[in-house]
KEKE-3310 file (N, C-alpha, C; in steps of 0.2 Angstrom, whole numbers, plus 5000, padded with zeros to 4 digits):
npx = (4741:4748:4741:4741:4734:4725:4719:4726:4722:4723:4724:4719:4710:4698:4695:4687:4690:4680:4670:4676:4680:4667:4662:4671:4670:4656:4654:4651:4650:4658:4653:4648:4658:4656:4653:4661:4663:4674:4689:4697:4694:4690:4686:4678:4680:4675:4682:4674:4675:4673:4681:4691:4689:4692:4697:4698:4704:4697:4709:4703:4714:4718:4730:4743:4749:4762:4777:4788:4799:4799:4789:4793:4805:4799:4794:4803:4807:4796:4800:4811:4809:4816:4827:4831:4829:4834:4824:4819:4814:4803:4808:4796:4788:4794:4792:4779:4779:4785:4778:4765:4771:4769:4755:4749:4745:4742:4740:4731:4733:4726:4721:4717:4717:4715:4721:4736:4744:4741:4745:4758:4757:4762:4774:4779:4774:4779:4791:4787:4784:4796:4805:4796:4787:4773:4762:4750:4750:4743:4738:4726:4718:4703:4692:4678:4671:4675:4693:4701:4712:4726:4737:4750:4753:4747:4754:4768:4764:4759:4773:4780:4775:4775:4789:4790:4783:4771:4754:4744:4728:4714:4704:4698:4699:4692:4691:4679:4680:4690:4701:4702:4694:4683:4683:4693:4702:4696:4697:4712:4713:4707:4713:4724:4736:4731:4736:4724:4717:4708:4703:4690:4683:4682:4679:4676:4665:4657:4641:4636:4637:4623:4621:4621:4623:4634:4647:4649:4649:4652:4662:4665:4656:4648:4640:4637:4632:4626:4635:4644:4661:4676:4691:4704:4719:4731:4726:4727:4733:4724:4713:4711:4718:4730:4739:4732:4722:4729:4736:4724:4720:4730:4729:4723:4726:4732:4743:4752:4749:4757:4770:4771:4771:4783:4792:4791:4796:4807:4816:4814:4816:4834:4843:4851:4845:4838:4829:4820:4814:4808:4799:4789:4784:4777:4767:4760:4754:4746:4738:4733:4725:4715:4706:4692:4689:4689:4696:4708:4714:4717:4726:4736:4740:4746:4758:4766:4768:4774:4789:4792:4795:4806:4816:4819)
npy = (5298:5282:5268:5253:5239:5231:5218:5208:5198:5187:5180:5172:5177:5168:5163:5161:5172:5183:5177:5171:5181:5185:5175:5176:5186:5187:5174:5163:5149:5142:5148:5143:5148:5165:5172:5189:5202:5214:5215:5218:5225:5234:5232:5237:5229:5229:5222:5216:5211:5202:5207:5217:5231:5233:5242:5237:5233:5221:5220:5216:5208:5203:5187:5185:5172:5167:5167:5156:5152:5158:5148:5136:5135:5138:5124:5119:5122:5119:5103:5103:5111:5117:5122:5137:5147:5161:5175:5181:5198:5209:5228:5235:5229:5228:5241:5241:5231:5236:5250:5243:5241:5244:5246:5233:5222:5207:5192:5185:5173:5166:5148:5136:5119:5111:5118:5116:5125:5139:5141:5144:5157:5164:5166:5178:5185:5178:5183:5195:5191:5188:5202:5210:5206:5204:5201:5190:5176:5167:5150:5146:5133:5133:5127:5124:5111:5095:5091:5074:5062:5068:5069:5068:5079:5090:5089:5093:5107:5111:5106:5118:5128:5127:5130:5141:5150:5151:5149:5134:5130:5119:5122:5111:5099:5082:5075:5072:5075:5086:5097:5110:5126:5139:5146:5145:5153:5165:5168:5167:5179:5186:5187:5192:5206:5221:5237:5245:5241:5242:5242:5233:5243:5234:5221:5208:5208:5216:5223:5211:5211:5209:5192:5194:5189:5198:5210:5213:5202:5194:5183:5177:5177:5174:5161:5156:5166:5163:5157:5149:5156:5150:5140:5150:5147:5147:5144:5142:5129:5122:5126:5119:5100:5103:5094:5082:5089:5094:5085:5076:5087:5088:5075:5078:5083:5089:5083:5087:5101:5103:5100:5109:5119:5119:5118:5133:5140:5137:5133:5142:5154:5159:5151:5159:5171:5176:5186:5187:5175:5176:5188:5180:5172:5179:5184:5174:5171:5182:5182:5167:5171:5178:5170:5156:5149:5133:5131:5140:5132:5123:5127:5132:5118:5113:5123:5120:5107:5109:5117:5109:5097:5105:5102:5089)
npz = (4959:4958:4964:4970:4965:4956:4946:4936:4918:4912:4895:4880:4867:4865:4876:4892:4903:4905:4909:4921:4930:4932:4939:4951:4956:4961:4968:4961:4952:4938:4925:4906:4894:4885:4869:4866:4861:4865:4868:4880:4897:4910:4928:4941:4958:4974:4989:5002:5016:5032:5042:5033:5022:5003:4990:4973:4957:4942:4929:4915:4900:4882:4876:4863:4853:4854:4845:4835:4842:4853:4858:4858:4867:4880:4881:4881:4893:4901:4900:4908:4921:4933:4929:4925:4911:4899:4897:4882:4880:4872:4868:4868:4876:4888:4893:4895:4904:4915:4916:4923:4933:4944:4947:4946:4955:4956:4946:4934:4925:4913:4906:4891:4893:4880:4869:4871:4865:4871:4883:4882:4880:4894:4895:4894:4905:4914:4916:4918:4933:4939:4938:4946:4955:4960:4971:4969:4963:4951:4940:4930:4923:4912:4905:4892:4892:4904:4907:4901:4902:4902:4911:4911:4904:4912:4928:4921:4918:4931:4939:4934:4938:4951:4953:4949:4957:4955:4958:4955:4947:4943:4936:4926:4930:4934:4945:4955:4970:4968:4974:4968:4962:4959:4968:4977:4968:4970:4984:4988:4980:4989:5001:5000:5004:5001:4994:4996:5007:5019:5038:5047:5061:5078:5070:5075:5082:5077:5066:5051:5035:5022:5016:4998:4981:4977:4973:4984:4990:5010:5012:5025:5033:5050:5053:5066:5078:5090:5094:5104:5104:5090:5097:5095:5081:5089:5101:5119:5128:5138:5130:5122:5117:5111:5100:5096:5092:5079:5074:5068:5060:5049:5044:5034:5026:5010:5000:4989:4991:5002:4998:4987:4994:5001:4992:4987:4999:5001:4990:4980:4986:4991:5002:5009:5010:5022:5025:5017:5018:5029:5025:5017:5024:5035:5026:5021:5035:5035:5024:5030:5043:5037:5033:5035:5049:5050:5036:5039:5050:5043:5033:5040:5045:5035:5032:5043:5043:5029:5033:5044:5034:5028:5038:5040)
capx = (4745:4745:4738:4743:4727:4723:4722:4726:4720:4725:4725:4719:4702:4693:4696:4682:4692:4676:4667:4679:4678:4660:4660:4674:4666:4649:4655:4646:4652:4660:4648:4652:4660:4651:4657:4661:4667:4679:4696:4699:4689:4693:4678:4680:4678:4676:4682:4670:4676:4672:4688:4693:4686:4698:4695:4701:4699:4703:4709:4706:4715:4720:4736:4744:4751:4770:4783:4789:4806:4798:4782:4799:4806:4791:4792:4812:4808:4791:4804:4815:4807:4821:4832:4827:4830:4835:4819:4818:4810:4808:4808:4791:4785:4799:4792:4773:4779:4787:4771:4762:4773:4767:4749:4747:4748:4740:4741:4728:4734:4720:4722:4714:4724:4713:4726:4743:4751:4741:4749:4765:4758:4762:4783:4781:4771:4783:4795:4785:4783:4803:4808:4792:4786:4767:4760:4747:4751:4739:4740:4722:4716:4698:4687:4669:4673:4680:4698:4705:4721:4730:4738:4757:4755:4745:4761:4770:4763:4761:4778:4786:4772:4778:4795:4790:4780:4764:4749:4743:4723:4713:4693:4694:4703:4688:4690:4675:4684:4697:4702:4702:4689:4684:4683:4702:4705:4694:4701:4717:4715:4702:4717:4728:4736:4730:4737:4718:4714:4702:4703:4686:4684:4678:4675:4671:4660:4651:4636:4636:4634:4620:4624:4618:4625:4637:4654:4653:4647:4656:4662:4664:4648:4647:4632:4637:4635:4625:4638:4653:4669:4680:4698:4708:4724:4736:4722:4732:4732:4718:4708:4710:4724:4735:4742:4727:4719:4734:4736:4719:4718:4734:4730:4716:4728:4732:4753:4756:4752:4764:4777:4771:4773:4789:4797:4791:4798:4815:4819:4813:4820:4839:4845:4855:4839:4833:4823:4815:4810:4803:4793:4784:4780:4772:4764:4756:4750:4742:4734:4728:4721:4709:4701:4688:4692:4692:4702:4711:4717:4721:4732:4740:4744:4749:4761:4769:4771:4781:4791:4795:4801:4814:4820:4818)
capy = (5294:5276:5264:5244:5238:5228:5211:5207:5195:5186:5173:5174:5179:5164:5157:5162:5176:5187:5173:5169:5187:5185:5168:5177:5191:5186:5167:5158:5144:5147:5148:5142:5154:5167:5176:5195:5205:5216:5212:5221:5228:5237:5229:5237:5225:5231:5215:5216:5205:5203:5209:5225:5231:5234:5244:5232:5231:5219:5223:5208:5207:5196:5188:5185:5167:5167:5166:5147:5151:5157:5140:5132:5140:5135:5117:5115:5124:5112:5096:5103:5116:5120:5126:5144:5149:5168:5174:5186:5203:5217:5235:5240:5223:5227:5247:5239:5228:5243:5254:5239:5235:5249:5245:5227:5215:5198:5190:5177:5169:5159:5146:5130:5113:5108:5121:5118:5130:5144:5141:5148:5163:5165:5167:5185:5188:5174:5187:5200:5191:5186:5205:5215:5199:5205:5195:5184:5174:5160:5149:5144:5132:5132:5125:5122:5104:5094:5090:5070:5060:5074:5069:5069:5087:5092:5085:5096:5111:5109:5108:5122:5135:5125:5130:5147:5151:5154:5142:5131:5129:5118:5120:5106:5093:5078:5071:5076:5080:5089:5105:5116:5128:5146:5148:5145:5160:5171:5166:5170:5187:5191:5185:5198:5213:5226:5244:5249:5240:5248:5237:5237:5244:5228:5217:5201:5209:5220:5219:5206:5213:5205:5189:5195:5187:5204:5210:5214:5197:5194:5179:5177:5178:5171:5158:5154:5171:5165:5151:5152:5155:5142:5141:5151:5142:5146:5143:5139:5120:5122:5125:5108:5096:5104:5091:5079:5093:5097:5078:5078:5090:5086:5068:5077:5091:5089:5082:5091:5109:5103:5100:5118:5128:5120:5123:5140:5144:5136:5132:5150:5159:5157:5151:5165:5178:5174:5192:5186:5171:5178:5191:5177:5169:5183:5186:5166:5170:5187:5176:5162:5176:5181:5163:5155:5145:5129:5132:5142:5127:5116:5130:5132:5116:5113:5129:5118:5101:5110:5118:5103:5093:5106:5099:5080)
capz = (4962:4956:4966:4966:4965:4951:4945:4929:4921:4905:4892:4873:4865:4865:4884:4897:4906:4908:4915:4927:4935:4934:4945:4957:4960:4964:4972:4958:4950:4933:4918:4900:4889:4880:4865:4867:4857:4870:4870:4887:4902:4915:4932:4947:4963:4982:4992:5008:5021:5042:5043:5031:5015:5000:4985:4967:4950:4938:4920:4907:4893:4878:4873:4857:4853:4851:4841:4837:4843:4860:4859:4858:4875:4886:4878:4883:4901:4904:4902:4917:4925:4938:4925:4921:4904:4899:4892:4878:4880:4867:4870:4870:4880:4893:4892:4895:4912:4918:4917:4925:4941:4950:4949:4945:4961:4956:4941:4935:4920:4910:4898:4889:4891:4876:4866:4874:4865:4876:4890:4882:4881:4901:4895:4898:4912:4919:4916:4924:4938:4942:4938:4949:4962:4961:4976:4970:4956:4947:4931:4930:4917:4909:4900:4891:4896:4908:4901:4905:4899:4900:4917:4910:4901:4918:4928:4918:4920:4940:4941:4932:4942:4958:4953:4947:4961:4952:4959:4950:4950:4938:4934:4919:4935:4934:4951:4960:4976:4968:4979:4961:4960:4960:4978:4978:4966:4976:4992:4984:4979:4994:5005:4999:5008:4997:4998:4998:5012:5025:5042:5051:5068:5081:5067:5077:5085:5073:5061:5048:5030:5021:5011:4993:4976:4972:4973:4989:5000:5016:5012:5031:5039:5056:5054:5071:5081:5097:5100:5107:5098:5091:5099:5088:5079:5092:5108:5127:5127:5140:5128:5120:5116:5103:5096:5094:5083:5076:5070:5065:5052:5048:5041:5029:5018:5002:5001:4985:4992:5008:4994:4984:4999:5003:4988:4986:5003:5002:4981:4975:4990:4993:5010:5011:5011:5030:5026:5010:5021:5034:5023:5014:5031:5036:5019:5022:5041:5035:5021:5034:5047:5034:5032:5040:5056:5048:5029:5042:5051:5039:5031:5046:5047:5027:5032:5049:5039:5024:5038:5047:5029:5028:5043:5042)
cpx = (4744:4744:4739:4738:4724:4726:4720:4727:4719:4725:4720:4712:4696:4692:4693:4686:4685:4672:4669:4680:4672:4660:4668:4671:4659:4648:4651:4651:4652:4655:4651:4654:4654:4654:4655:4666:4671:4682:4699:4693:4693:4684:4681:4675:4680:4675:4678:4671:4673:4676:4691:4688:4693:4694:4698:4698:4703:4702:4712:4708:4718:4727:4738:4749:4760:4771:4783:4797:4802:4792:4789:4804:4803:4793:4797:4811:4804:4796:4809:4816:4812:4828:4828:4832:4831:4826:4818:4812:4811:4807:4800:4787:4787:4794:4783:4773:4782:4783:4768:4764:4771:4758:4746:4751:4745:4739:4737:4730:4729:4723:4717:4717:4720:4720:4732:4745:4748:4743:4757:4763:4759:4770:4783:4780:4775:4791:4795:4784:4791:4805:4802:4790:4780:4765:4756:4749:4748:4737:4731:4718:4709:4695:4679:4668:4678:4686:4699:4708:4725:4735:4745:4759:4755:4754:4765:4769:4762:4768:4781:4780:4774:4786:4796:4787:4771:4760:4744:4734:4716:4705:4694:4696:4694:4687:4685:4675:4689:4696:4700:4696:4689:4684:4690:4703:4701:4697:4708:4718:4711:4710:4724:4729:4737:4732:4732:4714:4712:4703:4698:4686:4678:4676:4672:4664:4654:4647:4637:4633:4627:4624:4619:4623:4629:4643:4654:4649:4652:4655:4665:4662:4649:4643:4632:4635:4631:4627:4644:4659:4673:4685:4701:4715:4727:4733:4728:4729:4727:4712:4706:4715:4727:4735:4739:4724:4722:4736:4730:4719:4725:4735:4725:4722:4732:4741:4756:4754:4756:4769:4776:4772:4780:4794:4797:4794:4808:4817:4819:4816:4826:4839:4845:4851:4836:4826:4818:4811:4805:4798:4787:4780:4776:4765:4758:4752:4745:4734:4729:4722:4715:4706:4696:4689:4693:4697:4707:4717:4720:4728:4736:4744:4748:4756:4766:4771:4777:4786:4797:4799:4805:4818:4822:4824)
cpy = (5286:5272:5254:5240:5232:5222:5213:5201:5191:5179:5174:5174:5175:5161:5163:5167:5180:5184:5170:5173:5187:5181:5174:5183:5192:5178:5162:5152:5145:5143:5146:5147:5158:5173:5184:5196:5213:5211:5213:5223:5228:5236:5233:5231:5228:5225:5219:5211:5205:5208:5217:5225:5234:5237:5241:5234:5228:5221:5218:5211:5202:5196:5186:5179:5170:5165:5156:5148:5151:5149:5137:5130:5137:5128:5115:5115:5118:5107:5097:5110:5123:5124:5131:5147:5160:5169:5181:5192:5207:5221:5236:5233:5226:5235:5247:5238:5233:5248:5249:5239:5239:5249:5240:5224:5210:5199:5185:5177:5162:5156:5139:5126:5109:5112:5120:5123:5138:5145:5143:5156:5168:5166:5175:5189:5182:5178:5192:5199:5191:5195:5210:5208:5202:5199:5189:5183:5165:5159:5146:5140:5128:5127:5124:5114:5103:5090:5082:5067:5064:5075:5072:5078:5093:5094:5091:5105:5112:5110:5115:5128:5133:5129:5140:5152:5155:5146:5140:5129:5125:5115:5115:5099:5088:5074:5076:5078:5083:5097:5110:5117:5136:5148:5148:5151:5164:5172:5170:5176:5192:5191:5191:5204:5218:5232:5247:5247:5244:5241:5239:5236:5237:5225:5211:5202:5215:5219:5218:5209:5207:5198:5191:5193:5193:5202:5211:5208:5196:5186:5173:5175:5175:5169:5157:5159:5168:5160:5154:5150:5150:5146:5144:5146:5141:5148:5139:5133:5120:5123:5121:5107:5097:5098:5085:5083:5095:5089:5075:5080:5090:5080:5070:5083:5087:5088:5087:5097:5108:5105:5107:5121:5125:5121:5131:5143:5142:5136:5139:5155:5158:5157:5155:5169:5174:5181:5191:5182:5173:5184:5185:5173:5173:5185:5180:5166:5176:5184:5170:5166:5179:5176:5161:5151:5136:5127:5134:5139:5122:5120:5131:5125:5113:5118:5124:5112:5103:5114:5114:5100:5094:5103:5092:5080)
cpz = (4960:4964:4963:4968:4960:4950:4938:4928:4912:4900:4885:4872:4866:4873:4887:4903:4910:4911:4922:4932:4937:4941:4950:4960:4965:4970:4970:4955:4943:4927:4911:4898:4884:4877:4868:4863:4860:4871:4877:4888:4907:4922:4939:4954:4972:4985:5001:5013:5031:5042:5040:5024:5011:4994:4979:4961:4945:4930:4917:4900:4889:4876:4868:4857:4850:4847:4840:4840:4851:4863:4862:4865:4880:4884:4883:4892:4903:4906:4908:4919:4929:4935:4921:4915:4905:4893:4888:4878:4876:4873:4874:4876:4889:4897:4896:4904:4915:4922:4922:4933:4945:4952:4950:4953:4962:4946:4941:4926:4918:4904:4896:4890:4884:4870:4869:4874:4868:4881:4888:4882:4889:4901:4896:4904:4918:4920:4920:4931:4944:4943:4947:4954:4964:4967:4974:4960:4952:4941:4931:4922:4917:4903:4899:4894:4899:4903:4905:4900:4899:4907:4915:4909:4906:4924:4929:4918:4928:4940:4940:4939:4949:4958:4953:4952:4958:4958:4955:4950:4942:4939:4928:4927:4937:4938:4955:4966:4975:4972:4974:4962:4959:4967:4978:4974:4969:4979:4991:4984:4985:5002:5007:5004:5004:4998:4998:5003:5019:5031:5044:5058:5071:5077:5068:5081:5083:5068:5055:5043:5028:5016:5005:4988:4974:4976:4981:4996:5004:5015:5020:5036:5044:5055:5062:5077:5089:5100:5103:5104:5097:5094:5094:5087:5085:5099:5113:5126:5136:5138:5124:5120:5109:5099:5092:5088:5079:5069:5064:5059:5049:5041:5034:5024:5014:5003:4997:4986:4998:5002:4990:4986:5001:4998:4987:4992:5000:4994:4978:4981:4992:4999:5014:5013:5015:5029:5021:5013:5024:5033:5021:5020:5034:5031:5020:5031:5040:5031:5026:5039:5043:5033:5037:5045:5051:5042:5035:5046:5047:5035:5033:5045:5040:5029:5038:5045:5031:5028:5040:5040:5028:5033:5044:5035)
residu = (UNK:UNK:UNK:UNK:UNK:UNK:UNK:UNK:UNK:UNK:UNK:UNK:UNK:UNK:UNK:UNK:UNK:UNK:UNK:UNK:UNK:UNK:UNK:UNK:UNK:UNK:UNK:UNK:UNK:UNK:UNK:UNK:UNK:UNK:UNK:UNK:UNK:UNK:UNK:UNK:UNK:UNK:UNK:UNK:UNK:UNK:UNK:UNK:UNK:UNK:UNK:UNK:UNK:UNK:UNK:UNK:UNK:UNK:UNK:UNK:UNK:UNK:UNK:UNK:UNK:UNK:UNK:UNK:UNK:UNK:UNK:UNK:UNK:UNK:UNK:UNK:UNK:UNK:UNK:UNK:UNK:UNK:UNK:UNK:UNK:UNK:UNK:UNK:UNK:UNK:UNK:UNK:UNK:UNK:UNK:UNK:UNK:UNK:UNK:UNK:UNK:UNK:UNK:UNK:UNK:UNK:UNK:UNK:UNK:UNK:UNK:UNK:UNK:UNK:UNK:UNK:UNK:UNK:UNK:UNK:UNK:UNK:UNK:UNK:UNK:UNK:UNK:UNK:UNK:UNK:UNK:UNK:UNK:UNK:UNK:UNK:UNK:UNK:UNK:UNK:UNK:UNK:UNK:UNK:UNK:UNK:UNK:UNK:UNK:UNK:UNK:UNK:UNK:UNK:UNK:UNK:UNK:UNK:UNK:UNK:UNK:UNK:UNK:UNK:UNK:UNK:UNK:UNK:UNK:UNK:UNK:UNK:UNK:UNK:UNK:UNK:UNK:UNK:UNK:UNK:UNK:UNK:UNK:UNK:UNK:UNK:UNK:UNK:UNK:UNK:UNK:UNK:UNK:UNK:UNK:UNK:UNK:UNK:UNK:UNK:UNK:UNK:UNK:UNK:UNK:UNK:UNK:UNK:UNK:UNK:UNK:UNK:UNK:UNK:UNK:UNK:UNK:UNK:UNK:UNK:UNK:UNK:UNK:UNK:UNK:UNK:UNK:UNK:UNK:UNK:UNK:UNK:UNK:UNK:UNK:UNK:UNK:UNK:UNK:UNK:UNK:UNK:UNK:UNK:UNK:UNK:UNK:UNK:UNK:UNK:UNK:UNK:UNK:UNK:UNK:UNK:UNK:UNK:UNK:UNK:UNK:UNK:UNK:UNK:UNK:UNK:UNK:UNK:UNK:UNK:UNK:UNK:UNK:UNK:UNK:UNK:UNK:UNK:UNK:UNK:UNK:UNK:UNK:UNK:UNK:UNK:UNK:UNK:UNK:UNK:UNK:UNK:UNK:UNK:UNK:UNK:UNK:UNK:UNK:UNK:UNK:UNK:UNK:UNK:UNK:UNK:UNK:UNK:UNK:UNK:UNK:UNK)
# end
């Protein structure tokens, strides 16, 4: 019986794919590129949380530089995002995502921005994602170096995955507090509601795997266990003053994931579909609920502020 389970996990021969699994697996921070001579692999990953465990495995493999008709494609759409082009698929391509949709539910898309033109090679799997709507979807761009001037082409890439509903996450990004890292694509696919997930019994209150460097840390842990709990998001306003904490962490999140989660609610979901809405809004609280109290809270309130814009 298949099983939708799998990240796959893509982008061309030479780009740090298998280092990227490494560093998401383990919780390390991503290592330089090191040649291999495997085009694919198949890794399995058991995600171990407080909360459920889930059986995964990602499958890397490489993509093939297009065509100039399709480079050319990706070029036109980059310049205006919000106009979706018809995008050419053959037979046997078409015959590939088909096999796929039933097992594949996250999508990491890798590329270089030192090479532009690898980032076209995401015009199929941008196809794959419109037709099958795999849940997690990430354009992630790598490098041996950090990349900079590249702000416009950057820009440009951000938008169309804004549009597309991929996210957009970038390890070359050379502001020392930039939010990009691998912790965000873990988080990502550990966040997920997986059809292999296991819920554990009394999680808040049962024992604390060990923290060890493998696939299976709990990235979780309660360092805190013999205090006392914080207030959860939606604590009775006797247990503090909503609107003060609410303000608060508020003044510190990031504007352009407000603006990315409110186009992806409202721009890529028609009005019309109140059901489509209110699945992904469930999809973004199931997500939050597995975080830790504080990301927790600020997603929450990145999630309330894109919200409200629609409404202002």
């Amino acid at each position: 019986m298949d099983v939708k389970n799998k990240i796959l996990v893509l982008g061309r021969p030479e780009i740090n794919k298998a280092g990227l699994v490494s560093s998401v697996m383990t919780g390390t921070a991503l290592e330089p590129c090191v040649a291999s001579s495997e085009a694919s692999a198949q890794i399995a990953w058991d995600i171990d949380t407080r909360y459920y465990t889930a059986q995964t495995e990602f499958w890397v493999d490489s993509t093939e530089p297009l065509s100039t008709a399709h480079t050319e494609l990706v070029q036109n759409w980059l310049s205006s995002p919000s106009t979706r082009p018809s995008i050419p698929i053959d037979t046997s391509t078409h015959e590939l995502h088909d096999s796929l949709s039933t097992l594949v539910d996250a999508i990491v898309f890798v590329f270089d921005p030192h090479d532009s033109t690898s980032f076209t090679d995401i015009l199929p799997w941008a196809q794959f994602a419109i037709d099958y709507e795999p849940s997690i979807l990430l354009c992630v761009a790598v490098s041996d170096t950090k990349v900079g001037g590249m702000d416009g082409q950057k820009d440009e890439w951000f938008d169309w995955c804004v549009q597309m509903g991929w996210e957009w996450v970038d390890l070359t990004d050379v502001d020392p507090e930039s939010e990009y890292s691998v912790e965000r694509v873990r988080d990502a696919l550990v966040a997920n509601e997986w059809a292999t997930m296991v819920p554990k019994a009394n999680s808040k209150t049962g024992p604390k795997t060990d923290h060890t460097p493998d696939s299976n840390v709990d990235i979780h842990a309660d360092s805190n266990a013999d205090h006392a709990p914080e207030p959860a998001i939606d604590a009775p306003p006797e247990q503090r003053d909503e609107w003060d904490m609410f303000d608060k962490i508020a003044s510190t999140v990031d504007p352009r994931r407000v603006t990315e989660l409110h186009q992806r609610l409202f721009t890529q979901t028609p009005q019309s579909d109140m059901s489509g809405l209110m699945s992904q809004l469930h999809s973004l609280r199931t997500e939050i609920a597995q975080l830790d109290p504080e990301t927790a809270r600020t997603r929450a309130a990145e999630l309330a502020l894109a919200l409200g814009k629609h409404t202002l």
